[in-house]
VOFI-935969 format. One record per residue (C-alpha): residue in one letter; x, y, z. Coordinates in nm, 3 decimals. Example, Ala and Ser with C-alpha at 12.3 -4.5 7.8 and 13.67 -1.06 7.14 Angstrom:
! residues 2
('A' (1.230 -0.450 0.780))
('S' (1.367 -0.106 0.714))
//
This chain:
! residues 443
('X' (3.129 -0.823 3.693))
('X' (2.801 -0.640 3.680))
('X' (2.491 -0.865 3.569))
('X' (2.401 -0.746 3.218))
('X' (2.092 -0.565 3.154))
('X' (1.751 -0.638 2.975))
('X' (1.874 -0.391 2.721))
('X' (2.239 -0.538 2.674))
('X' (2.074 -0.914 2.692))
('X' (1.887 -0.781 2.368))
('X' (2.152 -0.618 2.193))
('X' (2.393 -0.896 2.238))
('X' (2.157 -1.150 2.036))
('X' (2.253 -1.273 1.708))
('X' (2.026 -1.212 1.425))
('X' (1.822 -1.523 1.455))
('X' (1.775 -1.455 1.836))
('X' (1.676 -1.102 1.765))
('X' (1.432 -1.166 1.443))
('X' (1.248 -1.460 1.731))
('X' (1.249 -1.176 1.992))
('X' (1.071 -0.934 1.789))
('X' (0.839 -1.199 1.650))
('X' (0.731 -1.324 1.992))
('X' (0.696 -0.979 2.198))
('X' (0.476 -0.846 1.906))
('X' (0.233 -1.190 1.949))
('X' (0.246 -1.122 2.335))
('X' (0.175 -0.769 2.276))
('X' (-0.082 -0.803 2.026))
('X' (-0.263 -1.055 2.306))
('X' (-0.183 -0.823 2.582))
('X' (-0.389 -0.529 2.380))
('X' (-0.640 -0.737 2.289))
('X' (-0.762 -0.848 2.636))
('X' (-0.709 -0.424 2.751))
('X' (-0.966 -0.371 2.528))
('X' (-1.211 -0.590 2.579))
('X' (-1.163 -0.595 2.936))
('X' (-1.164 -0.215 2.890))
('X' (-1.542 -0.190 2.712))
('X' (-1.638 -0.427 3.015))
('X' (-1.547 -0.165 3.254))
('X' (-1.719 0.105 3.041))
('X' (-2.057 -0.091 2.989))
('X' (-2.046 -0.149 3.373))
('X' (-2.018 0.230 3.431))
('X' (-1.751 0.154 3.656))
('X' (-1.563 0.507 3.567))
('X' (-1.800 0.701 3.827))
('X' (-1.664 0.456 4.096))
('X' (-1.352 0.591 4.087))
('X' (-1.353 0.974 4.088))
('X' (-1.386 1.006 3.685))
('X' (-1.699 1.132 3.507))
('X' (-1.589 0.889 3.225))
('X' (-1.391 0.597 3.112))
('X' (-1.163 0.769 2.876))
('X' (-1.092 1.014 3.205))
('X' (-1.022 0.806 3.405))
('X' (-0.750 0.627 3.154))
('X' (-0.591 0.963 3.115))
('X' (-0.555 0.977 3.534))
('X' (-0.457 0.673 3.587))
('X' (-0.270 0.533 3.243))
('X' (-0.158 0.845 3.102))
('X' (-0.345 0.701 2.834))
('X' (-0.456 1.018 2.566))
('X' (-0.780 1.143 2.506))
('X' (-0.791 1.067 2.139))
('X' (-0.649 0.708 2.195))
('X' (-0.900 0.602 2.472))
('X' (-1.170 0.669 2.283))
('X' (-1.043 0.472 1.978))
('X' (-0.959 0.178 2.192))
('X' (-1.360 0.170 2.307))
('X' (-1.479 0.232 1.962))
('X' (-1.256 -0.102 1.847))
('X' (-1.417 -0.282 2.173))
('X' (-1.735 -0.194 2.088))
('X' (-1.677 -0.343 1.754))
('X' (-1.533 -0.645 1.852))
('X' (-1.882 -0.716 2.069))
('X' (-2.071 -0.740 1.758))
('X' (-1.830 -1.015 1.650))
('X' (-1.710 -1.249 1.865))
('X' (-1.543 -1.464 1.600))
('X' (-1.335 -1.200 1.543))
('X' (-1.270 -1.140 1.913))
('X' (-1.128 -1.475 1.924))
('X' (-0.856 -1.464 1.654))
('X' (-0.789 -1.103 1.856))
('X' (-0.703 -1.275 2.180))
('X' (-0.492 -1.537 1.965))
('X' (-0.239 -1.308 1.830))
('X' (-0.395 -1.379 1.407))
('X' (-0.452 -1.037 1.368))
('X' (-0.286 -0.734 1.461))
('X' (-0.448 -0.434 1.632))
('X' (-0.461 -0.258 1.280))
('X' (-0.591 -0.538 1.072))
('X' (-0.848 -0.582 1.348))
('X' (-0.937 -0.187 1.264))
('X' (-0.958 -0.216 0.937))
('X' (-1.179 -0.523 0.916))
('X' (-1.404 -0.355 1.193))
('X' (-1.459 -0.061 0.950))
('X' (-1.633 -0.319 0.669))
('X' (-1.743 -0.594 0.853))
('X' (-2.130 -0.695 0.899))
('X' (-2.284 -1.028 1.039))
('X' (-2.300 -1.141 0.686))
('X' (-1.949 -1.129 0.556))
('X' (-1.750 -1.179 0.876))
('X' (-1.622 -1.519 0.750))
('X' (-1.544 -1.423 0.426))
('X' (-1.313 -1.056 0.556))
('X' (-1.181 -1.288 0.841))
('X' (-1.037 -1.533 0.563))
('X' (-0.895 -1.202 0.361))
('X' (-0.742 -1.120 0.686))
('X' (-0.572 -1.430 0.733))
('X' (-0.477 -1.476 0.347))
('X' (-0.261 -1.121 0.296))
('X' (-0.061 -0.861 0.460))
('X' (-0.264 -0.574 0.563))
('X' (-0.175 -0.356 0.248))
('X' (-0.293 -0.598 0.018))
('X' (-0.598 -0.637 0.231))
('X' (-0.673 -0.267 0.268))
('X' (-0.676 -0.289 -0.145))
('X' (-0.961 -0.607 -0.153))
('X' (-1.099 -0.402 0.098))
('X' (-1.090 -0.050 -0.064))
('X' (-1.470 0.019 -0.216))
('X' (-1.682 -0.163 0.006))
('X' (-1.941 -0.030 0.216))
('X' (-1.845 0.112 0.585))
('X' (-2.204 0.049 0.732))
('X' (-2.109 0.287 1.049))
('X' (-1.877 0.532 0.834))
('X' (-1.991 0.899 0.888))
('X' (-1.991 1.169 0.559))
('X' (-1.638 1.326 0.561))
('X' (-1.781 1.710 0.633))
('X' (-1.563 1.892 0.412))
('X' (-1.398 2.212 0.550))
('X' (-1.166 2.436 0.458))
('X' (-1.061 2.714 0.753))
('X' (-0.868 2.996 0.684))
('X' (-0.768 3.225 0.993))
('X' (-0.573 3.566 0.948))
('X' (-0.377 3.703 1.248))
('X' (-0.493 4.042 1.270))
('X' (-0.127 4.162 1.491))
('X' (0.089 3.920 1.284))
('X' (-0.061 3.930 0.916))
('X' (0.011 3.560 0.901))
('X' (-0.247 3.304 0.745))
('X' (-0.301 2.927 0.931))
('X' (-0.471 2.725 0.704))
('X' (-0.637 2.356 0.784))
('X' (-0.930 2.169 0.684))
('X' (-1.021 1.796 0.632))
('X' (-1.138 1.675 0.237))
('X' (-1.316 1.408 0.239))
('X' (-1.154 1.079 -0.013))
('X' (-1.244 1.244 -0.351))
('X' (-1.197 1.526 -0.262))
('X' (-0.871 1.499 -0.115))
('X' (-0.748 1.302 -0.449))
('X' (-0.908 1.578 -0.688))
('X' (-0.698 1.845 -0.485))
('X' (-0.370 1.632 -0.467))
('X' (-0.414 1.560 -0.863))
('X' (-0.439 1.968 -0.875))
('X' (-0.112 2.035 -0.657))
('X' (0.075 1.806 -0.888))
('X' (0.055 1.984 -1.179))
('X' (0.035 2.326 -0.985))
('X' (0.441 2.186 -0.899))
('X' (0.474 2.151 -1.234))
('X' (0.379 2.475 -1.363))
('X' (0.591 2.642 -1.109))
('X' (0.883 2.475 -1.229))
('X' (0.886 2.538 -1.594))
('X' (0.600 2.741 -1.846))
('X' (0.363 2.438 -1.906))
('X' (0.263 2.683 -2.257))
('X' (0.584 2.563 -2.401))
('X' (0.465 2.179 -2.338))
('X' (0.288 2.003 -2.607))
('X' (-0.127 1.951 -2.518))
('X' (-0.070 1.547 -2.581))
('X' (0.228 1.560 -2.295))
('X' (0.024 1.770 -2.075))
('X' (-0.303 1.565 -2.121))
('X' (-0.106 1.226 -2.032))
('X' (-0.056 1.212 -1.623))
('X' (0.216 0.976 -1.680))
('X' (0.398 1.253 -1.874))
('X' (0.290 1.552 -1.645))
('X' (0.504 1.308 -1.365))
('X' (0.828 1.246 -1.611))
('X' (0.827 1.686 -1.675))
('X' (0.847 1.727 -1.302))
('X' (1.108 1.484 -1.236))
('X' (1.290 1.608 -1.514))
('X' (1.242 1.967 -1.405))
('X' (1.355 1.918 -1.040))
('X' (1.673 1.686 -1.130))
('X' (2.029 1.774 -1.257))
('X' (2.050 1.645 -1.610))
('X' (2.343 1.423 -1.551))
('X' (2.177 1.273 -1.252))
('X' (1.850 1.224 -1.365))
('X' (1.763 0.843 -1.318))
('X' (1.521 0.608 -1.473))
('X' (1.247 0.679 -1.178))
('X' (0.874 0.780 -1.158))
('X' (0.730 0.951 -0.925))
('X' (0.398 0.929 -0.860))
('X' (0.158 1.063 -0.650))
('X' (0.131 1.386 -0.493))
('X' (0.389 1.592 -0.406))
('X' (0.651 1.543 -0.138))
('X' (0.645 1.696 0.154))
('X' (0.979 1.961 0.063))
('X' (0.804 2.056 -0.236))
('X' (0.432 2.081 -0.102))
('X' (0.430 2.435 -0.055))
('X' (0.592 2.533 -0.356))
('X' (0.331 2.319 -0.538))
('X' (0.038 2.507 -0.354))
('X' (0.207 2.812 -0.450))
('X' (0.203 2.694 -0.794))
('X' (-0.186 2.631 -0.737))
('X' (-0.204 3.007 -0.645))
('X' (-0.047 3.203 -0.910))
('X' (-0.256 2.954 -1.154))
('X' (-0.591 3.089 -1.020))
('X' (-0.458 3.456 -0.998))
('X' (-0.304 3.464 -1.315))
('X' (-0.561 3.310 -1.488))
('X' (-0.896 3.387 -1.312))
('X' (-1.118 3.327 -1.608))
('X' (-0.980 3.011 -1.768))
('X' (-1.267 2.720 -1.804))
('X' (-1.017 2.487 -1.912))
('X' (-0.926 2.203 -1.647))
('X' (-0.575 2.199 -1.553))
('X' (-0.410 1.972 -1.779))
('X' (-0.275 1.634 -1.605))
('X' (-0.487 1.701 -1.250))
('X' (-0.649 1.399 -1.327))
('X' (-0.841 1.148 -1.042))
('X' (-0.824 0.779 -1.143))
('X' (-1.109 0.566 -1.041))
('X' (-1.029 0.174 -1.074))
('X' (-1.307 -0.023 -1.100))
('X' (-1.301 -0.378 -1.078))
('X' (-1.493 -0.698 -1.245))
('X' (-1.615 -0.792 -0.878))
('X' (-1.789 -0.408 -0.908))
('X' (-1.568 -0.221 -0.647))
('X' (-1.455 0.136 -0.701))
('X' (-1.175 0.286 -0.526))
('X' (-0.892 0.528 -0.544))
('X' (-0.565 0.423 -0.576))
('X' (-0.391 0.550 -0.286))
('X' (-0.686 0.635 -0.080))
('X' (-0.902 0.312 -0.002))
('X' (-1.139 0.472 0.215))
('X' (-1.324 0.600 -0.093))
('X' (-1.675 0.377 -0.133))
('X' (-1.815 0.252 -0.485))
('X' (-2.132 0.475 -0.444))
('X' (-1.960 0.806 -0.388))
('X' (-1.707 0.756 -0.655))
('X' (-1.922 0.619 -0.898))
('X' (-2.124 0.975 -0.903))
('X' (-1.739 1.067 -0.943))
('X' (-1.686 0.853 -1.244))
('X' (-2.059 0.997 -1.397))
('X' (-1.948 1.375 -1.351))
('X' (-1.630 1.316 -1.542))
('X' (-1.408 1.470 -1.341))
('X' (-1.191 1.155 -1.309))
('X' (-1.061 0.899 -1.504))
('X' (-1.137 0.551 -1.483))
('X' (-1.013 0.175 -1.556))
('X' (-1.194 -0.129 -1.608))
('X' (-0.962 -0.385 -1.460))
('X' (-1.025 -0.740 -1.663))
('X' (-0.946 -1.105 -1.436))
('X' (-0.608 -1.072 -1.475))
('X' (-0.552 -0.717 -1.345))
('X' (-0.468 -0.576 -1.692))
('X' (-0.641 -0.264 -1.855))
('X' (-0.418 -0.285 -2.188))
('X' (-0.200 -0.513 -2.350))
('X' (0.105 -0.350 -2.516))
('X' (0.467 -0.530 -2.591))
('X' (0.768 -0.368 -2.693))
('X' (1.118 -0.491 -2.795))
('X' (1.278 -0.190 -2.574))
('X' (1.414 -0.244 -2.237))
('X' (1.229 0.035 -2.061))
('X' (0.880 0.036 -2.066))
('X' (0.611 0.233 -2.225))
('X' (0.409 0.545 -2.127))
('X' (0.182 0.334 -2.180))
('X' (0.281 0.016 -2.037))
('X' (0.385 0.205 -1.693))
('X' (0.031 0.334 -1.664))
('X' (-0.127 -0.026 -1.733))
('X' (0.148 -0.168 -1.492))
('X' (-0.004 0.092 -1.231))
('X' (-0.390 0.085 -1.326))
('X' (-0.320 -0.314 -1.227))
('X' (-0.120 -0.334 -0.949))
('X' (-0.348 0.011 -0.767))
('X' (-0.100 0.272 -0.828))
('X' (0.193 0.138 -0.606))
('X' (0.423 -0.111 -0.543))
('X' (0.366 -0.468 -0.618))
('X' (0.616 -0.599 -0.326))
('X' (0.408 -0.804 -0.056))
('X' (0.360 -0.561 0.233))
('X' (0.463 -0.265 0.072))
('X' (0.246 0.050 -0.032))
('X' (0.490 0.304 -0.134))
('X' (0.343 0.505 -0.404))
('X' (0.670 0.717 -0.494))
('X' (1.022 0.630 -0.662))
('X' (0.871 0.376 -0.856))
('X' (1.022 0.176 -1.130))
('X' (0.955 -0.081 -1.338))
('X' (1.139 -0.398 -1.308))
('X' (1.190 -0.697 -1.572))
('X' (1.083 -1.054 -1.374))
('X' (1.291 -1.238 -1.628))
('X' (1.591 -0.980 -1.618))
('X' (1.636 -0.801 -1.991))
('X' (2.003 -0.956 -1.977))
('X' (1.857 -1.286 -1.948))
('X' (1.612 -1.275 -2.277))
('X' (1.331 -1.120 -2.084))
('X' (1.101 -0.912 -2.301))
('X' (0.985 -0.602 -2.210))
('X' (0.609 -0.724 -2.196))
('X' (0.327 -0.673 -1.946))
('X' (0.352 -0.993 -1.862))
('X' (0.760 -0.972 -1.707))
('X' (0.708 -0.620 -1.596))
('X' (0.620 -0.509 -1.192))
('X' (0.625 -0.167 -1.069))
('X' (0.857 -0.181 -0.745))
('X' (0.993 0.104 -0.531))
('X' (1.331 0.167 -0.511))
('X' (1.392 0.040 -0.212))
('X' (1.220 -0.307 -0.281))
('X' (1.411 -0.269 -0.634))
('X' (1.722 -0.326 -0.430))
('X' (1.617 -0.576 -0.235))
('X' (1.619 -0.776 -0.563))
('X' (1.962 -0.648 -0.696))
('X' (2.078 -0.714 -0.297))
('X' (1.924 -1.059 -0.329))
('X' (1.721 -1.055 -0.028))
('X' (1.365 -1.090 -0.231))
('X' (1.318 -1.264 -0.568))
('X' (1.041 -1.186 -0.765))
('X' (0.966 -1.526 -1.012))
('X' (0.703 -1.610 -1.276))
('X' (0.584 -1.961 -1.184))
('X' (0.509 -2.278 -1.444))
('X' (0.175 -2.109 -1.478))
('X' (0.243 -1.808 -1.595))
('X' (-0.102 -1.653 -1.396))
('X' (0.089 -1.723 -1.035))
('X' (0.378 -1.461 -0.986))
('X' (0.578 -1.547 -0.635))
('X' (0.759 -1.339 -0.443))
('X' (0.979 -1.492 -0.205))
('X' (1.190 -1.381 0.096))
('X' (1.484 -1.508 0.356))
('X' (1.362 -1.833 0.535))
('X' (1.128 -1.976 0.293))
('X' (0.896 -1.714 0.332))
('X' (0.693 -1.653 0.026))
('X' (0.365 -1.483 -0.121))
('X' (0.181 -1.553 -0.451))
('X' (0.016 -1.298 -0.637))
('X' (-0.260 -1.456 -0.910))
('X' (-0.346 -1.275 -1.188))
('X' (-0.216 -0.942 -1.067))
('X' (-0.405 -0.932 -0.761))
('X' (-0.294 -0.885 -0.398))
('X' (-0.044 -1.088 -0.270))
('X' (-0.161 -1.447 -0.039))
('X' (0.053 -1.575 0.221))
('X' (0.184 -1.939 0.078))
('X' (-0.001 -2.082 0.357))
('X' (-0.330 -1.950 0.226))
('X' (-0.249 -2.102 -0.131))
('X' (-0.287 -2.442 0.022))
('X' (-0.189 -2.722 -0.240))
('X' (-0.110 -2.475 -0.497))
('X' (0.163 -2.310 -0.240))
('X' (0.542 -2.238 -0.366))
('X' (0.698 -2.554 -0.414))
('X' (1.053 -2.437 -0.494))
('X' (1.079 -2.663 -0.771))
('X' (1.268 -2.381 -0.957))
('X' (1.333 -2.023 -1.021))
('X' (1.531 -1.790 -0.855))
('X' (1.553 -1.776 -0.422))
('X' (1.680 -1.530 -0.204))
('X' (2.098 -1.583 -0.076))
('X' (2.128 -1.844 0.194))
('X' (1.813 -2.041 0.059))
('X' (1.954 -2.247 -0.207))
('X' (1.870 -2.562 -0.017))
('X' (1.522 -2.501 -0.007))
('X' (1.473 -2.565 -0.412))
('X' (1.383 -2.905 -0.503))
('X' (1.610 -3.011 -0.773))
('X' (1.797 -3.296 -0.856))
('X' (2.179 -3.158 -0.845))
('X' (2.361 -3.445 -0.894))
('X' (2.603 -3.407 -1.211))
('X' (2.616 -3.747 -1.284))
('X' (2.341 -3.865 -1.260))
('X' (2.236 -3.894 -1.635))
('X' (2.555 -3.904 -1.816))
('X' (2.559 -4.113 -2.133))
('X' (2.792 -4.473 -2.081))
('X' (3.130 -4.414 -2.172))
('X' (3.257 -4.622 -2.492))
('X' (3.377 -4.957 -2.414))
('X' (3.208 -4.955 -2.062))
('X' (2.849 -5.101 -1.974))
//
């Protein structure tokens, strides 16, 4: 019988075995990487490159690793980072933090709040912490330069067009191509001026316009436009500007929202690497909207006894939860929809309160039961738990904490809802006797 491979070893593991497997290579890997790179910088800083045939480091990688250009010289960019703070060196080398958390700290970190981001980093996911992060300063961030090339072939008569927008910029031109999209679907003149001035509505037109009436479904989409439909939408952006050369007014619903937050951060929803300054001069220029975010997350309160939510509840549930979806680990911005906590079957209102916005893939994770989504004894703690006991508490509508970072006030499982196959992890008394009253004539 021929001895089975690596590959057929791996394959043949049950789900358990598998879910360990991927666990422990990434930890391995993630150590592995870290002590390339610092080991890496070492060799740079000793010049060390020249000694082997290569005028440089990132050469020399490319030789003798087949190791790209680009990557190499990201790799001594993170190492030179990670000199300037050892501490987070450390939790490198010890598998805590990934090789993109590590990036992403790198980009905010200073001497003086290295402790603080390196408890962030070890409290959420690394799309919840790119959100507490989004708005800070960047102390060795560059100005985006902002270009825009156009090239005509002069044989061909074909146009290549590239360029790199800086994070405003980018979100004022992706707010423009949405309702560009729009316009080329159906004549926006025949549109009401309150639907056209409301995003929210701008987004339900679309859908409506590029779905089949009788398959239309209760979704939002948000965001820019997808990639099949991007050129049509800069199309749309086109015959706008050509057919109307001379219009001053703003194109209704290409609107920027700037959330600003009670711990005075600005940032984008969508596109983090925005900083307070620059979109504060944003916010004074009025070209974008903005949201003062209270403690709890919330920009409006607003209760209705319908089951689907309001235009105006759907943007509050977005304005607090940064304009995606409010599932641990997840950033989708697209397909969202808004999903009752305590379902509406069950006598759950359709309040702020028992609404999340939730992709529709982490929609069905709920109706699969493989997440649960469940309003604690105090109301302020929403927790979101997963197969295995795994669970993450958001406070107040703010990102998501691993349970082990809420400490004593950590998921208890006393009640509420759990994902299948973790029944026995809820700490109830399930006896059905235990309380019943003394039947007559017995003591």
């Amino acid at each position: 019988m021929t001895a089975p491979t690596a590959i057929t070893t791996l394959i043949e593991q049950s789900d358990a075995e598998l879910t360990t497997t991927i666990t422990d290579a990434h930890r391995q890997l993630t150590r592995h990487k870290a002590r390339f790179i610092i080991a890496l910088t070492e060799f740079n800083d000793r010049e060390l490159a020249d000694a082997h045939g290569a005028p440089n480091t990132a050469a020399w990688l490319q030789r003798t690793h087949s190791i790209a250009r680009r990557t190499a010289y990201e790799y001594l960019r993170t190492g030179r980072g990670l000199r300037k703070f050892p501490r987070l060196a450390q939790e490198f080398l010890a598998a805590t933090f990934s090789y993109s958390v590590v990036r992403l700290l790198l980009r905010h970190m200073t001497p003086d709040n290295e402790e603080e981001l390196i408890g962030l980093a070890r409290a959420h996911p690394i799309t919840e912490l790119a959100q507490l992060l989004a708005g800070r300063d960047q102390p060795d961030s560059r100005p985006t330069a902002n270009r825009i090339s156009v090239v005509t072939d002069p044989e061909t008569g074909e146009v290549r067009i590239w360029g790199r927008l800086d994070p405003e910029r980018g979100a004022e031109f992706l707010a423009a191509l949405k309702i560009s999209e729009l316009a080329h679907l159906i004549d926006i003149d025949e549109v009401a001026e309150d639907e056209l001035a409301d995003p929210a509505a701008v987004e339900k037109l679309v859908e409506q316009a590029r779905t089949p009436e009788e398959e239309k479904p209760r979704k939002t989409r948000f965001g820019a436009p997808l990639s099949t439909t991007l050129f049509t939408a800069f199309m749309g952006l086109v015959h706008m500007v050509r057919s109307h050369p001379l219009s001053r007014v703003r194109a209704p619903g290409a609107e920027v929202n700037v959330l600003y937050t009670q711990d005075h951060r600005a940032f984008l929803p969508g596109h983090h690497g925005g900083q307070t300054g620059e979109l504060m001069r944003s916010v004074l220029n009025g070209s974008v909207r903005w949201h003062l975010l209270s403690r709890e997350g919330l920009a409006l309160k607003v209760s209705r006894s319908t089951r689907l939510a309001s235009r105006a509840q759907e943007k509050a549930l977005l304005t607090a939860w940064g304009h995606q979806c409010a599932a641990p680990g997840c950033d989708h911005t697209r397909f969202l929809e808004f999903h009752h906590i305590v379902p509406w079957a069950e006598g759950g209102v359709t309040e702020l309160a028992n609404l999340l916005p939730l992709c529709s893939g982490c929609h069905g994770l709920i109706a699969a039961g493989t997440m649960t989504v469940h309003i604690d004894a105090d109301p302020d703690l929403i927790r979101f738990r997963f197969p295995d006991g795994e669970c993450f508490t958001s406070e107040r509508r703010r990102p998501a904490v691993t349970d082990e970072a809420m400490g004593r006030w950590g998921d208890r499982y006393f009640d509420g809802p759990v994902p299948d196959g973790d029944e026995h992890l809820l700490q109830v008394w399930d006896h059905p006797d235990s309380f019943d009253e003394p039947r007559e004539g017995k003591v």
